[in-house]
PAVEXMI-510170 format. One record per residue: residue number from 0; residue in one letter; x, y, z of N, C-alpha, C, O, CB in turn. Coordinates in Angstrom, 1 decimal. Glycine has a CB too. Layout:
N
     k   r    neast   nnorth      nup   caeast   canorth     caup    ceast   cnorth      cup    oeast   onorth      oup   cbeast   cbnorth     cbup
   NUM   a        X        Y        Z        X         Y        Z        X        Y        Z        X        Y        Z        X         Y        Z
...
//
This chain:
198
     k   r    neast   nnorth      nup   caeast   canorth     caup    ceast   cnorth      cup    oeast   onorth      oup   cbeast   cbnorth     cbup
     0   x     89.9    133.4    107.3     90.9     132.8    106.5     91.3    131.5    107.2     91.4    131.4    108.4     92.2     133.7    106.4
     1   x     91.5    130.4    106.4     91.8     129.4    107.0     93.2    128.6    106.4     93.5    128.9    105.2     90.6     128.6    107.1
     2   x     93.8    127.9    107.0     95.0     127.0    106.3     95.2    125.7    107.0     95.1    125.5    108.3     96.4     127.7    106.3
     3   x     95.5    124.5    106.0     95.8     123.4    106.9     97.6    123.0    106.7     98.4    122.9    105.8     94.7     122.0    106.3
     4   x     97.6    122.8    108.1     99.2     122.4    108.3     99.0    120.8    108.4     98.0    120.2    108.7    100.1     123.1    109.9
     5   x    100.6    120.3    108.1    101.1     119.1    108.4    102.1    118.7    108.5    102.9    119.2    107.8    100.9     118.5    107.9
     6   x    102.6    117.7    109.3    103.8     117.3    110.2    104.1    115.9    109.9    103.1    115.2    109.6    103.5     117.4    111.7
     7   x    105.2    115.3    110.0    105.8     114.2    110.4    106.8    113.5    110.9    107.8    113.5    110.2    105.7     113.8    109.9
     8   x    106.9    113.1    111.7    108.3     112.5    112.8    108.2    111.3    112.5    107.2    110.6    112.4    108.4     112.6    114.5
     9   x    109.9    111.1    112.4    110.4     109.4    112.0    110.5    109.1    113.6    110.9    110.0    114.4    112.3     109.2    110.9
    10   x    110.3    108.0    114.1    110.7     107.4    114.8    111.6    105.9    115.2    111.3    104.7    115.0    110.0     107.6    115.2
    11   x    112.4    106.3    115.7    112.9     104.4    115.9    112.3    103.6    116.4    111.7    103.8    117.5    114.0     103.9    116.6
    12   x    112.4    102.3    115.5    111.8     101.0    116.1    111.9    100.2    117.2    112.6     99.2    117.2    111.9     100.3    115.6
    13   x    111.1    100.7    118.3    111.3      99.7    119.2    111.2     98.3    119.3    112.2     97.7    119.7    110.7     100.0    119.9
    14   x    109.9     97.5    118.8    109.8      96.0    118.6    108.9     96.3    117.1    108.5     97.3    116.5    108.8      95.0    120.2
    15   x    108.8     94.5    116.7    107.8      94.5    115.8    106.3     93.7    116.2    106.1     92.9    117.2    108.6      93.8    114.7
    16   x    105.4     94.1    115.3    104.2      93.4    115.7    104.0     92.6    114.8    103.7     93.0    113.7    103.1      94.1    115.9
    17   x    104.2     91.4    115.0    103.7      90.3    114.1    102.6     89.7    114.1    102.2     89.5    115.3    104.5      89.4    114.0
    18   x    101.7     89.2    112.6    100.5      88.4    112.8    100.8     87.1    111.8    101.8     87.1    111.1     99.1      89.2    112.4
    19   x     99.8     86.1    112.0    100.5      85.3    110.8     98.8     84.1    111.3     98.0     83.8    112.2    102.9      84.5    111.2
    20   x     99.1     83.9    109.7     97.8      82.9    109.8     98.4     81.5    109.8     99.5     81.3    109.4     96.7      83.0    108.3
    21   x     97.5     80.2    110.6     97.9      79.0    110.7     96.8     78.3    109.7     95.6     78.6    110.0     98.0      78.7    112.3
    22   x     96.9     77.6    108.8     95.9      76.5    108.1     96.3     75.1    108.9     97.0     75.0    109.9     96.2      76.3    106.4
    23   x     95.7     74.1    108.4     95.8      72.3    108.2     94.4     71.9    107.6     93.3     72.5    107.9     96.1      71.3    109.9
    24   x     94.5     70.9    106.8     93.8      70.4    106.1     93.9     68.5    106.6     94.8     67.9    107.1     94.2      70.9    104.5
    25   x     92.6     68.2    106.0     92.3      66.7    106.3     91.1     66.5    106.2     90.4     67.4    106.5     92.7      66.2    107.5
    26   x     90.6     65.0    105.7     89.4      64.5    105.1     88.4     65.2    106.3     87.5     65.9    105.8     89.4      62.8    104.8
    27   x     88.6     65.1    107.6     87.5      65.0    108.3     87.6     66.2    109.5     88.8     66.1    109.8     87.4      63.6    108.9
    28   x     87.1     67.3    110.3     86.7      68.1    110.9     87.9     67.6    112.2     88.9     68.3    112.5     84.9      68.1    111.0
    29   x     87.6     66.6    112.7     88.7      66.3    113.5     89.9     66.4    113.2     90.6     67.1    113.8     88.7      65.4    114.0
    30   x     90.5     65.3    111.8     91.9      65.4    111.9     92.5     66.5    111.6     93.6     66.8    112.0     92.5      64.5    111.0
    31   x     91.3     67.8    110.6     91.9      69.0    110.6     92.5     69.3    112.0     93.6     69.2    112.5     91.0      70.0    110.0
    32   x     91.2     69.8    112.5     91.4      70.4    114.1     93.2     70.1    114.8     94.0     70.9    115.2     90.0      69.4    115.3
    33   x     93.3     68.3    114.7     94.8      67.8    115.4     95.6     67.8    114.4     96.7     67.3    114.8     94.8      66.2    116.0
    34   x     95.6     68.2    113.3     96.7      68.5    112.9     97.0     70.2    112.8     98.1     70.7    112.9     96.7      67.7    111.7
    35   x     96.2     70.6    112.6     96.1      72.2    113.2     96.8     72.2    114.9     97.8     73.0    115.0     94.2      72.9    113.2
    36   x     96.4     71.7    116.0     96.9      71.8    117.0     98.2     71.3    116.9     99.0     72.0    117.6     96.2      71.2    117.8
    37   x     98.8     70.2    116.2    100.3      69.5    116.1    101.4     70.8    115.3    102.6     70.8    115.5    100.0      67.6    114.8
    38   x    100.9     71.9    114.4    101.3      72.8    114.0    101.3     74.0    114.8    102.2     74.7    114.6    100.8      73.0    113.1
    39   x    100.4     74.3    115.9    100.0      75.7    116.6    101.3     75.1    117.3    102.1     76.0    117.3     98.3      76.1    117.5
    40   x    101.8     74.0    118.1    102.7      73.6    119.0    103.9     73.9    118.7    104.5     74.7    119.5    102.8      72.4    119.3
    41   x    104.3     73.5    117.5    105.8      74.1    116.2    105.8     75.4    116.3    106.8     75.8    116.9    105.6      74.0    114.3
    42   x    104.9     76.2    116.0    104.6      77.3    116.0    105.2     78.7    117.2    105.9     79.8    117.1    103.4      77.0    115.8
    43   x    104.2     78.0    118.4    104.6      78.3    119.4    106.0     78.3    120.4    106.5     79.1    121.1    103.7      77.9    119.9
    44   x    106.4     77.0    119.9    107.8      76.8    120.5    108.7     77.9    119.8    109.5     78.6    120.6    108.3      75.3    120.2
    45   x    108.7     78.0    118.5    109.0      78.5    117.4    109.2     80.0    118.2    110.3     80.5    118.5    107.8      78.1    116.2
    46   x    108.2     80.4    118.3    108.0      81.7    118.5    108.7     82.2    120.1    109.2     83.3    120.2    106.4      82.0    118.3
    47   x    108.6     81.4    121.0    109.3      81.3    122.3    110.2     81.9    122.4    110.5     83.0    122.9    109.6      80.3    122.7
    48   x    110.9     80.4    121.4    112.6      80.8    121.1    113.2     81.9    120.7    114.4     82.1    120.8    113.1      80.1    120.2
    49   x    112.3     82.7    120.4    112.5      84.1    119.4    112.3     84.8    120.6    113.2     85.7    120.7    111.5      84.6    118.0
    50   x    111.3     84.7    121.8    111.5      85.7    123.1    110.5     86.4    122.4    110.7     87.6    122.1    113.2      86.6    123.6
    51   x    108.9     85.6    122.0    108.0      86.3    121.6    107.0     87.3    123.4    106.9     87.2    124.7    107.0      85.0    120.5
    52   x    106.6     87.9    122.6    105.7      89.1    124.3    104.8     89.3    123.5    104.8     89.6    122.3    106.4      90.9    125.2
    53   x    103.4     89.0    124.7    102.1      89.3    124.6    101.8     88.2    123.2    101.3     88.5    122.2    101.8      91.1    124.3
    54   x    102.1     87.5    123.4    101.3      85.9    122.0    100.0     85.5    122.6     99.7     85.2    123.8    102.3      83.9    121.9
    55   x     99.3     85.6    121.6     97.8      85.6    121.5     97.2     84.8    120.3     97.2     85.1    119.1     97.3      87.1    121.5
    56   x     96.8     83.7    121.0     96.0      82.7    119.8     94.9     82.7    119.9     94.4     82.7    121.0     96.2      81.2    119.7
    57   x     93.8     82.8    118.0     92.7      82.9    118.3     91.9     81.3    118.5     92.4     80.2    118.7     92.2      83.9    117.1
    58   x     90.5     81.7    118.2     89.6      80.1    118.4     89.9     79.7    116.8     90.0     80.5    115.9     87.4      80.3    118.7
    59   x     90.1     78.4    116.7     90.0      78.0    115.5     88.8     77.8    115.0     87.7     77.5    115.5     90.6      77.0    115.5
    60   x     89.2     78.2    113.7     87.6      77.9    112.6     87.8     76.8    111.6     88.9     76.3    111.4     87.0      79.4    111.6
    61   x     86.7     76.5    110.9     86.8      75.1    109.9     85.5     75.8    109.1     84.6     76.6    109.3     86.4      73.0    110.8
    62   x     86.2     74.9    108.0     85.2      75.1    106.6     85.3     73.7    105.9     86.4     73.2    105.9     85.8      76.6    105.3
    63   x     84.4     73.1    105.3     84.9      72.2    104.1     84.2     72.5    102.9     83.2     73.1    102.7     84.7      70.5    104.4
    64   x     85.6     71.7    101.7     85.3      72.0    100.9     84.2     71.2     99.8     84.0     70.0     99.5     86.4      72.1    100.7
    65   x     83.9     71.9     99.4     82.9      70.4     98.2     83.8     69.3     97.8     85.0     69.5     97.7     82.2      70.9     96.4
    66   x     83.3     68.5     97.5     84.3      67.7     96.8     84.4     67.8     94.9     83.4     67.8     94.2     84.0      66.2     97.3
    67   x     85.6     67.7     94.4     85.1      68.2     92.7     85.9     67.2     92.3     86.6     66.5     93.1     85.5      69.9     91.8
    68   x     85.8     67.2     90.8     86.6      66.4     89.9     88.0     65.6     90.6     89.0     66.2     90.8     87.2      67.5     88.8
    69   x     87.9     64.3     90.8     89.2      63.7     91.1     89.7     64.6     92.5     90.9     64.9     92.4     90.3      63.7     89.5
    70   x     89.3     65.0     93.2     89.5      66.1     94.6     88.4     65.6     95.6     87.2     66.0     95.6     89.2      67.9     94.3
    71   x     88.8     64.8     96.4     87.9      64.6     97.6     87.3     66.1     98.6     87.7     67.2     98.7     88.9      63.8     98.5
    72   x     86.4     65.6     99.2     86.5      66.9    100.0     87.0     66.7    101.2     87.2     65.7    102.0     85.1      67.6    100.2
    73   x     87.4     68.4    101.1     88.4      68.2    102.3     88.3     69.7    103.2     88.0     70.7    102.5     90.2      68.0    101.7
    74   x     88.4     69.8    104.9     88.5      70.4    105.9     88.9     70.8    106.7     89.0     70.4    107.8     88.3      70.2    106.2
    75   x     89.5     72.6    106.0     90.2      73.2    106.6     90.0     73.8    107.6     89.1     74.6    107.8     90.6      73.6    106.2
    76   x     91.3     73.3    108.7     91.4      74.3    109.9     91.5     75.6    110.2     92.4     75.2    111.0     92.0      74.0    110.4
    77   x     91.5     77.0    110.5     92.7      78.2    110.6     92.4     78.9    111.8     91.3     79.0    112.5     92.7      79.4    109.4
    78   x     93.4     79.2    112.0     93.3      80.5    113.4     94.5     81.5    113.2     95.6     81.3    112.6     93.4      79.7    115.1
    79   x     94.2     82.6    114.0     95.0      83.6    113.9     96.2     83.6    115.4     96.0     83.3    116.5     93.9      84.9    113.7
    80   x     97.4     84.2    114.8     98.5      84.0    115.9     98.7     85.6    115.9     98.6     86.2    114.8    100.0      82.8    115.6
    81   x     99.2     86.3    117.2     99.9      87.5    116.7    101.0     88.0    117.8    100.7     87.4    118.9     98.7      88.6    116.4
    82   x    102.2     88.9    118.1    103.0      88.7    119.4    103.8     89.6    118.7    104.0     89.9    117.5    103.6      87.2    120.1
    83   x    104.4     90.2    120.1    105.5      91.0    120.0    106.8     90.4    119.4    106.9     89.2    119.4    105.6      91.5    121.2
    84   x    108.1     91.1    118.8    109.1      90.4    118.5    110.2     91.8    118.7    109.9     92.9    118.3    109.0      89.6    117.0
    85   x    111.3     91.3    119.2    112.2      92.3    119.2    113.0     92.4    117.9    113.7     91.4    117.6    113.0      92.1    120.3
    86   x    113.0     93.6    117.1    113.9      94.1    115.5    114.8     92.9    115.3    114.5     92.1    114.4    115.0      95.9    115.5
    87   x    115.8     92.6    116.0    116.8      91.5    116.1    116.1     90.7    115.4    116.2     90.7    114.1    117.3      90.9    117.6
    88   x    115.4     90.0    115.8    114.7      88.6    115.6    113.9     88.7    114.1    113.0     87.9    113.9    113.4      88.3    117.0
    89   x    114.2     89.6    113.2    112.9      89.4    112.2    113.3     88.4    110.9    112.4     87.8    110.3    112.6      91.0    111.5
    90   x    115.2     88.2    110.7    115.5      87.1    110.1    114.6     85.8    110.5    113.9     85.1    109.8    116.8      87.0    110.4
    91   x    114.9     85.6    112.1    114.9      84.1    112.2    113.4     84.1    112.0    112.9     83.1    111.6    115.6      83.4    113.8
    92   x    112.5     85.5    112.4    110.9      84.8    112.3    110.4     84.6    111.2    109.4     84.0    111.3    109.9      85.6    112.8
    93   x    111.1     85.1    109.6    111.0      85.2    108.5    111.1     83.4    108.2    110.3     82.6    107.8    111.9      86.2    107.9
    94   x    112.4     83.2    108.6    113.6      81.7    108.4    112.7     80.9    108.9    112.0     80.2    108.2    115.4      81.6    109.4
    95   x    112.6     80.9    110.3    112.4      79.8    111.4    110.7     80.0    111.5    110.2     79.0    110.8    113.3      80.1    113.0
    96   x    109.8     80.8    111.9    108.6      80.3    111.5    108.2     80.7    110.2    107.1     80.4    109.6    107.7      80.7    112.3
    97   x    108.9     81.4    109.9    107.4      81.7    107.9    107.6     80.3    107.1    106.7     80.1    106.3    108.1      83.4    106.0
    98   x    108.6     79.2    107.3    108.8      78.6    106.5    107.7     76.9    107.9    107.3     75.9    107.3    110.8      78.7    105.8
    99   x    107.5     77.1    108.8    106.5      76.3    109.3    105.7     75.9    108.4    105.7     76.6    107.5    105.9      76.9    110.2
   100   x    104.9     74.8    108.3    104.0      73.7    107.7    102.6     74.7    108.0    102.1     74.8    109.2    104.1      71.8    108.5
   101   x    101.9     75.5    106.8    101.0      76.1    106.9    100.7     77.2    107.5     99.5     77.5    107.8    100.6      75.6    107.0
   102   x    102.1     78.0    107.9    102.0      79.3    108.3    101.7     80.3    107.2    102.0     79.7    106.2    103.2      79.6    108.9
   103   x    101.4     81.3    106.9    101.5      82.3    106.4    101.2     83.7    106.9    100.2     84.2    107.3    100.9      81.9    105.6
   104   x    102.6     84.4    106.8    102.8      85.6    107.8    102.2     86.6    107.3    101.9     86.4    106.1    104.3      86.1    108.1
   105   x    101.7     87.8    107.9    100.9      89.0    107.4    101.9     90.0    107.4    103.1     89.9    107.3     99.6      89.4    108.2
   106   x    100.9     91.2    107.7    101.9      92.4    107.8    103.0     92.5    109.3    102.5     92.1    110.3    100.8      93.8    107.9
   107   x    103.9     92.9    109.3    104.9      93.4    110.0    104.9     94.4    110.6    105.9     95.1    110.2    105.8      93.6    109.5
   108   x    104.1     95.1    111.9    104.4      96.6    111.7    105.0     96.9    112.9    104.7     96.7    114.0    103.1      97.6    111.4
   109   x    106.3     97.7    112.5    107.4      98.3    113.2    106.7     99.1    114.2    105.6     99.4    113.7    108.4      99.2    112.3
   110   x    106.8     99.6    115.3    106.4     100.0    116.6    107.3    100.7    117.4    108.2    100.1    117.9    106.1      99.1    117.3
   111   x    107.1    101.9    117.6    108.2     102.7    118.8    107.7    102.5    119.8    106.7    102.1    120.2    108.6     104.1    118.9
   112   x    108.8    103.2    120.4    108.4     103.2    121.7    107.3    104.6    122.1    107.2    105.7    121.6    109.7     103.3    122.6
   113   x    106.6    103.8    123.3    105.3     104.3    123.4    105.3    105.5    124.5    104.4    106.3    124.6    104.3     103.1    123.7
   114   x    106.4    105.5    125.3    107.1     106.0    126.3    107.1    107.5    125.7    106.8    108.5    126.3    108.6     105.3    126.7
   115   x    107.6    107.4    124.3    108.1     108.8    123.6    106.4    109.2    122.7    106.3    109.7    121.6    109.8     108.4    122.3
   116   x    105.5    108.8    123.4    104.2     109.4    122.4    103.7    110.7    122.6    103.3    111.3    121.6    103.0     108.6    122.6
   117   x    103.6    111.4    124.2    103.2     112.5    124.2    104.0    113.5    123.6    103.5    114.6    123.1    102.9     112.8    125.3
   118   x    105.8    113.3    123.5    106.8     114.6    123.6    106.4    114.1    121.5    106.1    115.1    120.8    109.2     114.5    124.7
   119   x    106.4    113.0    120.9    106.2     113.0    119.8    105.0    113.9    119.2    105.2    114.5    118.1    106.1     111.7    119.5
   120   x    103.8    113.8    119.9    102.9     114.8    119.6    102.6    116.2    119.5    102.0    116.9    118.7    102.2     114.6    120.2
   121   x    103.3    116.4    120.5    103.5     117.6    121.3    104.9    118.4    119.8    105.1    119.6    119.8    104.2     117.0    123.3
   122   x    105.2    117.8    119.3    106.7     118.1    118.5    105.8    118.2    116.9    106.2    119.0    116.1    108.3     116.6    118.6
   123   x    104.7    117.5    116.6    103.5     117.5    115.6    103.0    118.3    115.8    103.3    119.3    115.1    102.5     116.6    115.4
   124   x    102.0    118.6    116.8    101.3     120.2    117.0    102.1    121.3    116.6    101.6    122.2    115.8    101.0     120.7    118.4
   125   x    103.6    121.2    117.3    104.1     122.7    117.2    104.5    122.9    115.4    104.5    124.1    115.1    105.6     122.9    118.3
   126   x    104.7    122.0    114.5    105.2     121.9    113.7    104.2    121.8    112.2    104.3    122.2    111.1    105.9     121.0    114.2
   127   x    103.3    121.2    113.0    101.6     121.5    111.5    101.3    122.9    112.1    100.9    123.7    111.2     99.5     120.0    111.7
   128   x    101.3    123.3    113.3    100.8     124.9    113.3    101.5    125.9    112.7    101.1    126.9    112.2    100.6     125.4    114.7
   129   x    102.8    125.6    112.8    103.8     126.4    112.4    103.7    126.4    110.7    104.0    127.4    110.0    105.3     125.9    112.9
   130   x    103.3    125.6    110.3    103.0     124.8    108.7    102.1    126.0    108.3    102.4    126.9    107.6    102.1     122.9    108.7
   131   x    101.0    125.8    108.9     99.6     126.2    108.4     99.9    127.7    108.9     99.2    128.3    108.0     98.3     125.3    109.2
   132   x    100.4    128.6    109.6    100.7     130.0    109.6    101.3    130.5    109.1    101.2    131.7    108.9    100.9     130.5    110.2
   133   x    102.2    129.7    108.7    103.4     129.9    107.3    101.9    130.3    106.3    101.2    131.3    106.0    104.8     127.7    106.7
   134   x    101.9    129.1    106.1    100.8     129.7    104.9     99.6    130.5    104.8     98.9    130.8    103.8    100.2     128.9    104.3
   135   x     99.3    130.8    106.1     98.2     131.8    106.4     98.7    133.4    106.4     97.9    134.2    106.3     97.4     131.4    107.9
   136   x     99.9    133.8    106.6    100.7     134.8    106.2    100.9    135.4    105.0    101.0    136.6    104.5    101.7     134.6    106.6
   137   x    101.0    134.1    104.5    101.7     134.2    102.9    100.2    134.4    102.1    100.2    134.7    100.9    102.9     132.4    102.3
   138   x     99.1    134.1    102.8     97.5     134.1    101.6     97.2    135.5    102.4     96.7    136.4    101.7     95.9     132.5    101.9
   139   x     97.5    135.6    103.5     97.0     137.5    103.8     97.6    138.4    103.7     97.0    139.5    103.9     96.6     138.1    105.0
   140   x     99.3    138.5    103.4     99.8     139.0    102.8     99.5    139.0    101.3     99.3    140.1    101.0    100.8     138.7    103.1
   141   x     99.3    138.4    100.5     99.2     138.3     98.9     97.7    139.2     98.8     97.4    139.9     97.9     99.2     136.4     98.1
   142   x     96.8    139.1    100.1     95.5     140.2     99.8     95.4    141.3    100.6     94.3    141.9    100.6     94.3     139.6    100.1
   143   x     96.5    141.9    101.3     96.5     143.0    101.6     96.5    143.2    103.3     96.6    144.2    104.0     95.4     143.4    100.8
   144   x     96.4    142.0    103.8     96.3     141.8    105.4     97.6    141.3    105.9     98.4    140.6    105.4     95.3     140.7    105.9
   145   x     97.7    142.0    107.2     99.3     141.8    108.1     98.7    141.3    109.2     99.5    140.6    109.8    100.4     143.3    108.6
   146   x     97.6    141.4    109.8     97.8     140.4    111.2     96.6    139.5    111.3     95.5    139.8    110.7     98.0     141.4    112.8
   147   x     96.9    138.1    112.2     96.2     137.3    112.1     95.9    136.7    114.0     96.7    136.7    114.9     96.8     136.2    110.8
   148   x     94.8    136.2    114.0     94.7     135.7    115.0     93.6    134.9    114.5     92.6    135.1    113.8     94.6     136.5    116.2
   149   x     94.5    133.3    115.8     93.9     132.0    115.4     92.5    131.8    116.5     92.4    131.9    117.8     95.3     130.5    115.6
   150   x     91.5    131.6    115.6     90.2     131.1    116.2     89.7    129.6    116.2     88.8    129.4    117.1     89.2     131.7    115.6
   151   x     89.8    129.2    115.9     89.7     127.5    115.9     91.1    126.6    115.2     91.7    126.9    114.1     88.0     127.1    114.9
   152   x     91.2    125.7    115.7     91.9     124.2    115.4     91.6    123.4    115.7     91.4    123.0    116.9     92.9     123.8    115.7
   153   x     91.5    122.5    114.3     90.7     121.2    114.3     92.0    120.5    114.1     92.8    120.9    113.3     89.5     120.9    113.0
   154   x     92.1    119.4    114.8     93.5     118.5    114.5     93.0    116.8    114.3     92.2    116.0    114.8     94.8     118.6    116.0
   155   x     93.9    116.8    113.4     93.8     115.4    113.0     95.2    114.7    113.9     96.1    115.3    114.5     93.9     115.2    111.0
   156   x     95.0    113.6    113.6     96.5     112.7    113.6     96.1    111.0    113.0     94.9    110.6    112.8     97.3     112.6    115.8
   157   x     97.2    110.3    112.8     97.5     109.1    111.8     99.0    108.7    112.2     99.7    109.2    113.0     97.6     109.5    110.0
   158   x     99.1    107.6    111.5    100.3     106.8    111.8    100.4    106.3    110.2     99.8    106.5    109.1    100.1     105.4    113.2
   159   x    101.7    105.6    110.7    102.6     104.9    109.4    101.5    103.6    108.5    100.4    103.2    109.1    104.5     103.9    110.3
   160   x    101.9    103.1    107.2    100.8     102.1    107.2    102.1    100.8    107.6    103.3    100.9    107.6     99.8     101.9    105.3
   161   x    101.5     99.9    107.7    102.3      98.8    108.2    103.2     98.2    106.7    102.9     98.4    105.5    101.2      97.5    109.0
   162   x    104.2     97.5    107.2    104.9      97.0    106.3    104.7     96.0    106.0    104.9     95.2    107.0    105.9      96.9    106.4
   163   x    104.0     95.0    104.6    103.2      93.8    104.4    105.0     93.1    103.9    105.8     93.7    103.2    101.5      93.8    103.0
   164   x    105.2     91.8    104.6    106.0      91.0    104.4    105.6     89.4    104.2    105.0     89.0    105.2    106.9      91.3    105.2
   165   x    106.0     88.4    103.0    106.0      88.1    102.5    107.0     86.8    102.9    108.2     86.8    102.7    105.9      88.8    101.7
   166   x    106.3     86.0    103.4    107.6      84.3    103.9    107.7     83.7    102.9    106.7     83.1    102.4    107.1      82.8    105.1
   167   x    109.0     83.8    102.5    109.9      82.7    101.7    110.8     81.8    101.9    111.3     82.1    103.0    110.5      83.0    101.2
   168   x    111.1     81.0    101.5    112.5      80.1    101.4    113.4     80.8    100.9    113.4     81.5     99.8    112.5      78.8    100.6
   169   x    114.5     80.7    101.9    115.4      81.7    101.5    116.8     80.7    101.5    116.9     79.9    102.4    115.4      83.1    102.7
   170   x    117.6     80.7    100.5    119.2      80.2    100.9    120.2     80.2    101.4    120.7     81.3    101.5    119.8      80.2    100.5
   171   x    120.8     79.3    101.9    122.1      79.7    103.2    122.7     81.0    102.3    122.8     81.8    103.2    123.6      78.1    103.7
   172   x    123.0     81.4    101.7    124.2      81.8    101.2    123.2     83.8    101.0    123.7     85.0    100.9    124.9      80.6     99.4
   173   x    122.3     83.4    101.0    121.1      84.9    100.8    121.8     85.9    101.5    122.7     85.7    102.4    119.4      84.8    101.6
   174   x    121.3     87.3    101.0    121.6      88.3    102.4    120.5     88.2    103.1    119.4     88.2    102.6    121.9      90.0    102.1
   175   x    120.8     88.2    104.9    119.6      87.9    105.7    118.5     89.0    105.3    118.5     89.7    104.3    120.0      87.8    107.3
   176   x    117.7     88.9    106.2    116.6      90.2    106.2    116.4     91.2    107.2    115.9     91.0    108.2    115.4      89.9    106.2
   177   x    117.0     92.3    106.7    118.0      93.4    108.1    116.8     94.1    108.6    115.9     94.5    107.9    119.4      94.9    107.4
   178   x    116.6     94.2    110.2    115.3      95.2    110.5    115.8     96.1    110.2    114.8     96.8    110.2    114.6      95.2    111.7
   179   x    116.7     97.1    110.0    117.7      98.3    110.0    117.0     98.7    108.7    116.8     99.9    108.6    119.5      98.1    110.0
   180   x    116.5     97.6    107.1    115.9      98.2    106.2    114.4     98.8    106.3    113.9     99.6    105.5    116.1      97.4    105.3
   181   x    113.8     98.2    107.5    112.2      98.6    107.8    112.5     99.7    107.8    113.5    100.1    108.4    111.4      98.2    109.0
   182   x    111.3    100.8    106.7    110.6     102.2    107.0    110.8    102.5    108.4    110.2    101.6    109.0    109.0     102.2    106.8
   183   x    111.3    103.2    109.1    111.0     103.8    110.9    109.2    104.1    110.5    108.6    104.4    109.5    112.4     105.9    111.6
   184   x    108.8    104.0    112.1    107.8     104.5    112.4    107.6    105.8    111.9    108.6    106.6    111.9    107.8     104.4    113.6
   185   x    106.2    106.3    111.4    106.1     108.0    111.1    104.8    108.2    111.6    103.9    107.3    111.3    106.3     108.5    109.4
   186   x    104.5    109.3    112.4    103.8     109.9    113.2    103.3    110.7    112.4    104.3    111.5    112.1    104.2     110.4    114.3
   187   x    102.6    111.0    111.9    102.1     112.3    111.3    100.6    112.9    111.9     99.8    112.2    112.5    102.1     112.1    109.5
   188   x    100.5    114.0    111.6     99.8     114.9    112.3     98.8    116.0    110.7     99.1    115.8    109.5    101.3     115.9    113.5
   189   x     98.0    116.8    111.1     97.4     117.1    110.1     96.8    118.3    111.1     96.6    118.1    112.3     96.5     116.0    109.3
   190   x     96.5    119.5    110.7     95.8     119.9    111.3     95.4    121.6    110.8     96.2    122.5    110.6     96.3     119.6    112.7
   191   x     93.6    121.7    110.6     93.0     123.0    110.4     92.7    124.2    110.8     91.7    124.4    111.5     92.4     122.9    110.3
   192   x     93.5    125.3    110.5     93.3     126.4    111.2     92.7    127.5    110.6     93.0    128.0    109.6     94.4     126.7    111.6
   193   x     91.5    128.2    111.7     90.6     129.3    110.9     91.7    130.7    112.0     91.9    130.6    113.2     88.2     129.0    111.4
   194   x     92.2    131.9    111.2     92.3     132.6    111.5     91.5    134.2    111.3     91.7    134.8    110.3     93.1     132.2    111.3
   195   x     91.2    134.6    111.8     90.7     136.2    112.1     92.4    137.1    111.6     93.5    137.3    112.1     90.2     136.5    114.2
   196   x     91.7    137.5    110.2     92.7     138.1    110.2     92.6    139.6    109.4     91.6    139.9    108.7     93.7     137.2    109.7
   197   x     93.5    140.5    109.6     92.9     142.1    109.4     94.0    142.7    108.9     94.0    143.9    108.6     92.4     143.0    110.9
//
């Protein structure tokens, strides 16, 4: 007999993980490149100020475009930015960099603390097993069996999907953008159990 259990724990948000793409455009391979660098600088200061941890910029790449109808061709720059941010800070990084000259922010994803990962796991096992014997009782009971003993567990585990957020212009007068509304972190757990049961 077998059954599968499953678990999940909310957790609080420690920091956020932010990514965000940088463009610049310009007739020629260079002015992209320096005007892409004159933005990564905005950017970075930008992000400072916010008390960004662990910022990490990638190599820049370039593509140009054909040139079409009344459209010159033209030679875009991009590279990828990504860094820690403390919950506090997600107004101003929305405000103060999403609205930067060719930023465009990606997903958001909320992060606990990592300190609390084993007792979080450890609280998933006990809780998908408990899951899955619940229902392995209740299927050998309904056929005529009272006792069970567990012979294999296969366990899975997963996490939350990230929160995709979206930079706008926003108005003085707006309600800001509360990290208190981010999904909490969720841990979830999965896990297969074959029981011997008689």
């Amino acid at each position: 007999l077998q059954a599968r259990g499953q678990a999940e724990l909310k957790r609080a948000i420690e920091l956020l993980k932010l990514s965000l793409s940088l463009e610049a455009e310009a007739a020629t391979a260079d002015g992209a490149l320096a005007s892409l660098q004159a933005r990564l600088d905005a950017v970075r200061q930008a992000l400072q100020q916010l008390g960004v941890r662990k910022l990490e910029v990638t190599s820049p790449s370039t593509w140009t475009r054909s040139p079409e109808l009344k459209k010159p061709a033209l030679t875009t720059a991009s590279l990828q930015v990504s860094g820690e941010l403390a919950p506090a800070q997600l107004q101003r990084l929305i405000r103060q960099v999403g609205s930067l000259p060719g930023v465009r922010l990606s997903p958001v994803d909320p992060r606990a603390q990592t300190s609390g990962d084993a007792a979080s796991r450890a609280r998933l096992l006990k809780a998908a097993y408990g899951d899955a014997l619940g229902q392995a009782k209740t299927i050998a009971a309904a056929i005529g069996l009272h006792q069970l003993r567990p012979l294999e567990v296969e366990v899975d585990g997963g996490g939350g999907a990230p929160i995709r957020m979206r930079a706008s212009m926003a108005y003085p007068d707006s309600a800001p953008f509360d990290p208190a509304e981010l999904p909490e972190p969720v841990d979830r757990l999965s896990l297969l159990v074959r029981f011997c049961a008689r």
